[in-house]
DRENGUKE-249349 format. One record per residue (C-alpha): z, x, y; residue number from 1. Coordinates in steps of 0.5 Angstrom, whole numbers, plus 500, padded with zeros to 3 digits. Layout:
N
<node pz="Z" px="X" py="Y" seq="NUM"/>
...
This chain:
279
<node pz="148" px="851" py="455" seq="1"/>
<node pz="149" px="845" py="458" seq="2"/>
<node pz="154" px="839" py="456" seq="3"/>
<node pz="151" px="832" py="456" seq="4"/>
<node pz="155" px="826" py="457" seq="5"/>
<node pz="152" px="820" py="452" seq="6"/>
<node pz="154" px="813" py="458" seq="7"/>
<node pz="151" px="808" py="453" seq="8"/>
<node pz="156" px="803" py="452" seq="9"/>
<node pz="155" px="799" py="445" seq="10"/>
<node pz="157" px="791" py="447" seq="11"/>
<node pz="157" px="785" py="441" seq="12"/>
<node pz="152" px="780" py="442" seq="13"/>
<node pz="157" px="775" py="443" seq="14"/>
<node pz="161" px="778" py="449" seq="15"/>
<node pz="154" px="778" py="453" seq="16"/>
<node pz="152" px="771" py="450" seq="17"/>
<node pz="159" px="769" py="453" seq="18"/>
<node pz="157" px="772" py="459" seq="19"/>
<node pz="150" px="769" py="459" seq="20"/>
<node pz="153" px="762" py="458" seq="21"/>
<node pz="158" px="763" py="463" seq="22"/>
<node pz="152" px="765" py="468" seq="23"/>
<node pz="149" px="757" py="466" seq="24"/>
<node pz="155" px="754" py="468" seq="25"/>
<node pz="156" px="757" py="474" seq="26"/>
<node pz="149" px="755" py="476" seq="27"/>
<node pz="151" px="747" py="475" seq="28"/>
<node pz="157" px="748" py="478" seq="29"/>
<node pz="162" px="748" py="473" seq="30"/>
<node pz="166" px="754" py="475" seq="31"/>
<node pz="172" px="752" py="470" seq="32"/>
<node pz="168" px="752" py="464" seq="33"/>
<node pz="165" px="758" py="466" seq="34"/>
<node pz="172" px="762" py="468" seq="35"/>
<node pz="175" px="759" py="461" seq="36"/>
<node pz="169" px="762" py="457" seq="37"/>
<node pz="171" px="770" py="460" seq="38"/>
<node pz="178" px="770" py="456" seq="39"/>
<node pz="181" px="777" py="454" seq="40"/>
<node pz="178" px="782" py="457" seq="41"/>
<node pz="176" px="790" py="453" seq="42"/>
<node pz="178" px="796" py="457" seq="43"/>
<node pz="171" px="798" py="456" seq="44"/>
<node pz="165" px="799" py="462" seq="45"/>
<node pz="163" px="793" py="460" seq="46"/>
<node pz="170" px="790" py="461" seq="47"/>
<node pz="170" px="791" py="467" seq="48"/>
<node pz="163" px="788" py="469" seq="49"/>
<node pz="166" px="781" py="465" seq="50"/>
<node pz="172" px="783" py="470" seq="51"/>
<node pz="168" px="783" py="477" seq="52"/>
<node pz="164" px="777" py="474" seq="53"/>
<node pz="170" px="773" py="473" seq="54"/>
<node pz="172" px="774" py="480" seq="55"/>
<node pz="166" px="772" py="482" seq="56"/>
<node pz="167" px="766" py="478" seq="57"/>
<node pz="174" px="764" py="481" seq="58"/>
<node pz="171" px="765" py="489" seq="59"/>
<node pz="165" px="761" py="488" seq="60"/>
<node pz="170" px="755" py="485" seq="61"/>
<node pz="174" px="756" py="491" seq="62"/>
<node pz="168" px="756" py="495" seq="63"/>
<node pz="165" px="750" py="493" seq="64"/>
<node pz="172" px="747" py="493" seq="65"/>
<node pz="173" px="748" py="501" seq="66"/>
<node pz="166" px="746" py="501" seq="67"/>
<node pz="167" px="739" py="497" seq="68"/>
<node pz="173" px="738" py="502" seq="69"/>
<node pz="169" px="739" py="509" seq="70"/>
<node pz="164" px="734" py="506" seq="71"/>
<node pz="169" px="728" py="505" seq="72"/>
<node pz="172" px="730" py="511" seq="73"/>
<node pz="165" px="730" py="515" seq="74"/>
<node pz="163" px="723" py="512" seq="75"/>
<node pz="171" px="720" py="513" seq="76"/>
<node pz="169" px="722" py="520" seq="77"/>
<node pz="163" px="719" py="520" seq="78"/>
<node pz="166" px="712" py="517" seq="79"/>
<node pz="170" px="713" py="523" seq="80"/>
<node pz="165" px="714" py="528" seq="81"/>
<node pz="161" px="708" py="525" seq="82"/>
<node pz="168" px="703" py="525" seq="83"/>
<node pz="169" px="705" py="532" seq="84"/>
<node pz="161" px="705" py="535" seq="85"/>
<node pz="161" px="697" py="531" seq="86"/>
<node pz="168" px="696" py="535" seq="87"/>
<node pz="165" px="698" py="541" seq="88"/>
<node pz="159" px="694" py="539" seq="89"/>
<node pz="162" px="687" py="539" seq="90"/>
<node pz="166" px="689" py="544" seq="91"/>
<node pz="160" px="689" py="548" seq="92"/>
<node pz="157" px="683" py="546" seq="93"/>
<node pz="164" px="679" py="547" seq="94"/>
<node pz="163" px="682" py="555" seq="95"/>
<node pz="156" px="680" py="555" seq="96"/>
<node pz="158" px="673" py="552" seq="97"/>
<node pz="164" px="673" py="558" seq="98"/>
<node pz="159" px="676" py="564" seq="99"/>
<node pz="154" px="670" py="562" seq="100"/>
<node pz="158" px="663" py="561" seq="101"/>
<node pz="155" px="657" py="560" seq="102"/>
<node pz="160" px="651" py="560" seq="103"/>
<node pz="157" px="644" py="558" seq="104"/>
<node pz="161" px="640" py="563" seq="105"/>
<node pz="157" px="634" py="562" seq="106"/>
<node pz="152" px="630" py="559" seq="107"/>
<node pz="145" px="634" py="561" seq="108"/>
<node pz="149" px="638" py="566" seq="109"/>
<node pz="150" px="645" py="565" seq="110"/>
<node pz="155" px="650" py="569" seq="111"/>
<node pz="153" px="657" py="570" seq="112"/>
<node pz="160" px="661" py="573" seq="113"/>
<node pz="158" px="667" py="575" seq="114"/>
<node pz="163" px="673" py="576" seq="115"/>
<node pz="162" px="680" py="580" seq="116"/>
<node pz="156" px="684" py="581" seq="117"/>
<node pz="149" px="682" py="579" seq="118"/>
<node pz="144" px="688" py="577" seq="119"/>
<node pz="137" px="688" py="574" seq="120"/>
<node pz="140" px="687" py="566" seq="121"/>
<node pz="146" px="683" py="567" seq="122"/>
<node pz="140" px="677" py="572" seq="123"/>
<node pz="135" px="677" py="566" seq="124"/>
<node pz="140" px="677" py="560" seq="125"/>
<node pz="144" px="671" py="564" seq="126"/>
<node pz="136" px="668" py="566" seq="127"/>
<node pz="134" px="669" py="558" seq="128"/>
<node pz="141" px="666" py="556" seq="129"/>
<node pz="141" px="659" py="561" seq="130"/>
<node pz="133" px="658" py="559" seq="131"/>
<node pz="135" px="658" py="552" seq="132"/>
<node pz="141" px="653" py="553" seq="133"/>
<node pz="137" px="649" py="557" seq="134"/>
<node pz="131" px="649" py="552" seq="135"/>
<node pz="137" px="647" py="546" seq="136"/>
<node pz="140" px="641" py="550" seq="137"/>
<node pz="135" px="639" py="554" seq="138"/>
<node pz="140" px="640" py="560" seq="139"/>
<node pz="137" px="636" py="565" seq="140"/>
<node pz="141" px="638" py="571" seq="141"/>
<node pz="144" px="646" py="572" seq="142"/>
<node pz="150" px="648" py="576" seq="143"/>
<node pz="150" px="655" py="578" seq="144"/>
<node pz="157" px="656" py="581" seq="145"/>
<node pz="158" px="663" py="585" seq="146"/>
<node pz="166" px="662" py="587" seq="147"/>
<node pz="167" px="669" py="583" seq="148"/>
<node pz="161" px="673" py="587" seq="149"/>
<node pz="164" px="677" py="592" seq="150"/>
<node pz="157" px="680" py="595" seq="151"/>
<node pz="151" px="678" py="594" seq="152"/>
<node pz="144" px="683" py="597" seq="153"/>
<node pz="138" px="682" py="597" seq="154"/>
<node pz="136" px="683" py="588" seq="155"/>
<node pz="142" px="678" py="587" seq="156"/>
<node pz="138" px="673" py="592" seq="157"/>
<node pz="132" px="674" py="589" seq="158"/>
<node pz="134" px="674" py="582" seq="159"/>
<node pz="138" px="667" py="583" seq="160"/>
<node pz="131" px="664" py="587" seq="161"/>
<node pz="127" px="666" py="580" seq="162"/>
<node pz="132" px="663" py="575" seq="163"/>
<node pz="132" px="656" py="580" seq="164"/>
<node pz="125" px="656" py="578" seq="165"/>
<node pz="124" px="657" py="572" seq="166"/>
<node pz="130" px="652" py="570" seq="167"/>
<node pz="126" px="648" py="574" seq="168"/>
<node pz="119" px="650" py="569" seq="169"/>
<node pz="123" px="646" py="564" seq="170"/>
<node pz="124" px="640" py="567" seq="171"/>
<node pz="132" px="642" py="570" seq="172"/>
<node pz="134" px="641" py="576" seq="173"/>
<node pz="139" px="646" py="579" seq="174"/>
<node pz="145" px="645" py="584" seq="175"/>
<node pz="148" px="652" py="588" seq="176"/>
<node pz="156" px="651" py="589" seq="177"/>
<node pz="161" px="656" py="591" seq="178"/>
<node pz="158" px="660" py="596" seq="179"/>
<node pz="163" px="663" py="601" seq="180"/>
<node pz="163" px="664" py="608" seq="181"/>
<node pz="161" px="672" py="608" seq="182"/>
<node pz="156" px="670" py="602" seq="183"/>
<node pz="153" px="664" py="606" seq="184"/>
<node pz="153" px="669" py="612" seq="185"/>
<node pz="149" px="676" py="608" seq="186"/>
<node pz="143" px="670" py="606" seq="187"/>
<node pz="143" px="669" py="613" seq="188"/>
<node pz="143" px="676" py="616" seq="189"/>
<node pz="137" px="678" py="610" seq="190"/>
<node pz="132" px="672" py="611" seq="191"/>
<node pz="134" px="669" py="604" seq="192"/>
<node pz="130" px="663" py="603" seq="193"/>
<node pz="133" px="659" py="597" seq="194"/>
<node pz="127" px="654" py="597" seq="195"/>
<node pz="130" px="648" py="598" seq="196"/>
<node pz="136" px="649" py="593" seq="197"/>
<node pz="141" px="644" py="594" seq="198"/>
<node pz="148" px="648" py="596" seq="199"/>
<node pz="153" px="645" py="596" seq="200"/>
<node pz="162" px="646" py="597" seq="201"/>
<node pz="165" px="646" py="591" seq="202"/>
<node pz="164" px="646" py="583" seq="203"/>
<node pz="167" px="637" py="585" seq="204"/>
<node pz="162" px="636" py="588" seq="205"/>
<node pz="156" px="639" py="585" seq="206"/>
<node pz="158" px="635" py="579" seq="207"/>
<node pz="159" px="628" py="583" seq="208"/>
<node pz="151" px="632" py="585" seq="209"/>
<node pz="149" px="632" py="579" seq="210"/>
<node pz="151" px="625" py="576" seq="211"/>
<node pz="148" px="621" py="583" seq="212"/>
<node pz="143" px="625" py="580" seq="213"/>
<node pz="142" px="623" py="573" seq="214"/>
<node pz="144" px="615" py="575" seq="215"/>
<node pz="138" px="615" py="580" seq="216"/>
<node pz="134" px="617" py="575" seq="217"/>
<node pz="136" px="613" py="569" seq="218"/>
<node pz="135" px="607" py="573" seq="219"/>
<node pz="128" px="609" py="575" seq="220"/>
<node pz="127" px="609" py="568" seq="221"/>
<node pz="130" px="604" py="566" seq="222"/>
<node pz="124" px="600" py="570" seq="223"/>
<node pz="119" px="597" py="568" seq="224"/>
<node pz="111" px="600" py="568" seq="225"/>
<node pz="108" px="596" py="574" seq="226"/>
<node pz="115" px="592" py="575" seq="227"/>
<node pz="114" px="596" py="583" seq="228"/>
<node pz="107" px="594" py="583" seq="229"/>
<node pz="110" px="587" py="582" seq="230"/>
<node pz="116" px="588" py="587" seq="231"/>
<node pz="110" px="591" py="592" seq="232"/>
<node pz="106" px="584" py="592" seq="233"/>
<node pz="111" px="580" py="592" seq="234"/>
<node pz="114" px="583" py="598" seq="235"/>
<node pz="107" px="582" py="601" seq="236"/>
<node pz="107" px="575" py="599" seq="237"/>
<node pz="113" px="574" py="603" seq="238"/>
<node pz="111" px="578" py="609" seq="239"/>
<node pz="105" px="573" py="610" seq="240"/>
<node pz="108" px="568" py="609" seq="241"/>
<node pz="113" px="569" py="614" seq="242"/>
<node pz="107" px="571" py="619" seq="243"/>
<node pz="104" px="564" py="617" seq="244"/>
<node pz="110" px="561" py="619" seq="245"/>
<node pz="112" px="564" py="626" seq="246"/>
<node pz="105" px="563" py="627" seq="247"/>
<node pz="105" px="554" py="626" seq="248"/>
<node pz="111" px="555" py="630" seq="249"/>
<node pz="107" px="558" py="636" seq="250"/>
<node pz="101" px="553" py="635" seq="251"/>
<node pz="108" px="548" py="636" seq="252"/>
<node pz="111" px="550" py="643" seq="253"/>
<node pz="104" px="551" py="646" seq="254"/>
<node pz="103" px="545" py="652" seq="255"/>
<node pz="098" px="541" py="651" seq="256"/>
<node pz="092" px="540" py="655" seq="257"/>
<node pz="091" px="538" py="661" seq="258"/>
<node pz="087" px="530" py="661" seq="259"/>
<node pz="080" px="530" py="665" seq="260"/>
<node pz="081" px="526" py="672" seq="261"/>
<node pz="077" px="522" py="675" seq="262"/>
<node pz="072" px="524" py="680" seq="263"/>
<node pz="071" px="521" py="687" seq="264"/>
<node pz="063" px="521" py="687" seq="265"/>
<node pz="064" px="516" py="680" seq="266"/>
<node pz="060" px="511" py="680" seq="267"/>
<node pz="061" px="503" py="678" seq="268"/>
<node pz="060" px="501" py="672" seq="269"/>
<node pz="056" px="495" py="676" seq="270"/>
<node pz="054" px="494" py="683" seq="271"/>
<node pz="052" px="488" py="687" seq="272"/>
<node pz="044" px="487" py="688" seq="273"/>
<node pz="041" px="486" py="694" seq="274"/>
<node pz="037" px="480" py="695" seq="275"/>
<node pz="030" px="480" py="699" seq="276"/>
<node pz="031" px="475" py="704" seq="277"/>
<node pz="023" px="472" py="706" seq="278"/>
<node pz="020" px="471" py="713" seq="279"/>
């Protein structure tokens, strides 16, 4: 005869629904609701299913509590890296902004200070900021100071020869200044052409340059359409007069001619008559 065991477990409705609605709040992450559901636990089988489930409930509210505070770390982080990557930023543009100075000494008279080396991006940063300045205040006159240049090679030569013209494509005229003596002396060794540039000592004299400049051109405005034309005949008038003069003066001074002398083979007027004497 053999003994069966009956390992049927009679469990009430209400528990198994507390177990179901335990479940569907866990699911939506509200682990606290579902642990208050569990209550008194039965010391039966299905007790101890309620038990296991009430410790799975409890290490995923744990989990998702590291999990919550991993996240608002990482995103305190990220505001950090944000905050620090914009600091960085405008400290870059401030640097930008201090490597290419553009001074307004005068009027229509800009200055460009350069200071340190001179690469591919630094020249067309400083060429697009200068243009765009000349355009603005219709600058007509640029000073481009290299005091603070300690080495100038064959790139930086280039990129200042290209600037002139382009400042000179808007109708600004540029001055060179502050050349120093090894600076003058590497243009030489490499075969650097400025094109004409007018070079001078200092950032004074590149001003008093410029303001020469700027006088000449306002008194050449300042003139009249065909007032030159007119200054041109005029003179011209003058000079033929003068030429009339000095010429009646020479006609005064020549010796006058010799008179016509009279010949010895003139004849008389009159001559005696010979009378014929008859035989």
């Amino acid at each position: 005869m053999t003994d069966t065991t009956d390992e049927s477990v009679v469990v009430e409705g209400k528990r198994i629904e507390r177990v179901l609605e335990a479940l569907s709040l866990a699911s939506v992450g509200a682990f606290d609701e579902a642990i208050g559901l569990s209550g008194a636990l039965t010391e039966d089988r299905f007790g101890a299913l309620e038990e296991s489930l009430l410790v799975l409930l409890r290490e995923l509210k744990q989990t998702r509590e590291e999990h919550d505070k991993a996240m608002s770390d990482l995103e305190s982080s990220r505001r950090d890296l944000e905050e620090q990557l914009a600091t960085v930023e405008r400290q870059r543009i401030a640097i930008r902004e201090l490597s290419v100075p553009i001074i307004d000494v005068w009027d229509d008279v800009l200055t460009l200070p350069l200071v340190g080396a001179i690469d591919s991006a630094r020249a067309a940063e400083m060429t697009e900021k200068l243009l765009q300045r000349i355009a603005d205040r219709g600058a007509e006159y640029v000073i481009i100071d290299l005091t603070g240049v300690d080495v100038v090679d064959t790139m930086t030569a280039a990129h200042l020869v290209r600037l002139t013209h382009a400042a000179k494509l808007l109708g600004a005229k540029c001055v060179l200044t502050g050349v120093r003596p090894d600076v003058a002396r590497t243009l030489v060794e490499i075969g650097v052409h400025l094109g004409g540039l007018m070079t001078l000592r200092t950032l004074k004299d590149g001003l008093r340059a410029c303001l020469n400049m700027r006088e000449a051109d306002r008194i050449s405005l300042r003139k009249k359409p065909g007032e030159g034309e007119k200054d041109k005949k005029a003179q011209a008038s003058k000079d033929e007069g003068q030429d009339r003069t000095v010429s009646r003066g020479e006609r005064r001074q020549r010796p006058p001619r010799p008179e016509a002398s009279a010949s010895p083979s003139t004849v008389p007027a009159s001559l005696p008559v010979s009378e014929d004497i008859g035989v």
